[in-house]
C-alpha positions in Angstrom: 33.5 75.6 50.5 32.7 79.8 51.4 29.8 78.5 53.4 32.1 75.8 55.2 34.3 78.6 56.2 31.8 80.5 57.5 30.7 77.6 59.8 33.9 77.4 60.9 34.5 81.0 61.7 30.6 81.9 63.7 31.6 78.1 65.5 34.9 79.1 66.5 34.0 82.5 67.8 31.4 81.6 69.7 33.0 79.0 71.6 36.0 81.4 72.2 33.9 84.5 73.3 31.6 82.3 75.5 34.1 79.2 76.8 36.8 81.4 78.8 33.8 82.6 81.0 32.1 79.1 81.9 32.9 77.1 84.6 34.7 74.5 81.6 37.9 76.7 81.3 38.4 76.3 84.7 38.5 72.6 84.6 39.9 71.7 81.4 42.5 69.2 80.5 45.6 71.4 81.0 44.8 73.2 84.4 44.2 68.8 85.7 47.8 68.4 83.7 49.4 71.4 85.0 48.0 72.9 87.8 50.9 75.7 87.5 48.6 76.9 84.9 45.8 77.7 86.7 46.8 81.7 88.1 47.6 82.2 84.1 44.4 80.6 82.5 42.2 82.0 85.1 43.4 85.4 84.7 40.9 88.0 83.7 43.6 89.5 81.3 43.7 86.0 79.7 40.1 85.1 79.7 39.6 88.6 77.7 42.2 88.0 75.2 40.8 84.5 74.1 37.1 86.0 73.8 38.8 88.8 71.7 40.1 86.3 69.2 36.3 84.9 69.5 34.8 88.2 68.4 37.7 88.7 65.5 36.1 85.7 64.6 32.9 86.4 64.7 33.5 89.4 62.6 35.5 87.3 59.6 32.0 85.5 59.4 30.0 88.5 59.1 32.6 89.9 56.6 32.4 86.3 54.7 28.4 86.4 54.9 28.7 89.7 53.7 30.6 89.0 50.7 28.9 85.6 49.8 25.3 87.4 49.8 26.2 90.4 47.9 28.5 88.9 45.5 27.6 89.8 41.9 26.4 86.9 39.7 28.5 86.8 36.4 26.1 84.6 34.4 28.0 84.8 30.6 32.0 83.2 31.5 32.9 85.0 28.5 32.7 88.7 30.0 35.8 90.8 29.7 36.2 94.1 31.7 37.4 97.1 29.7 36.8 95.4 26.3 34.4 96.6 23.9 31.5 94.1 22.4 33.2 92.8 18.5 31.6 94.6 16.0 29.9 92.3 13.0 
C-alpha cells in the first residue's frame, strides 16, 4: 500500500510539473468548454502554481521513499520499548 502511494505521488507530480508547460494545457477540455478560461489557465502565474503542487509532490514521494527504505525492521512482535527483559 506505501509503495502504491508512492506511485501515486512521483505520477502526479510529474504530470503537474511537466503538463502546465506543454502544448496539452492549452487545449484541454475546459479552455474548448469555456473559452473565458483561457487568459486565466494560460497565465504564467497559474502555470507556475500548478507545477508547484507537482514538485510538493514530487517531494512527498522522496520523503515516502525515504521512510520506506530506511525503516527499521522489527523482526520479534513481542518488543516493548522502555521495558526491561523478565528475569528467570
Amino acid at each position: 500500500m506505501r509503495l502504491l502511494l508512492t506511485a501515486f505521488f512521483f505520477e502526479a507530480g510529474l504530470v503537474l510539473l511537466i503538463v502546465p508547460w506543454s502544448v496539452y494545457w492549452e487545449r484541454n477540455y475546459f479552455v474548448q468548454a469555456l473559452p473565458m478560461l483561457m487568459p486565466l489557465l494560460t497565465n504564467d502565474f497559474v502555470r507556475g502554481a500548478v507545477s508547484g503542487l507537482g514538485l510538493v509532490n514530487l517531494v512527498a514521494g522522496f520523503v515516502e521513499i525515504w521512510s520506506f527504505l530506511t525503516a527499521r525492521q522489527v523482526h520479534d512482535p513481542m518488543v516493548s520499548i522502555g521495558r526491561a527483559a523478565p528475569e528467570e
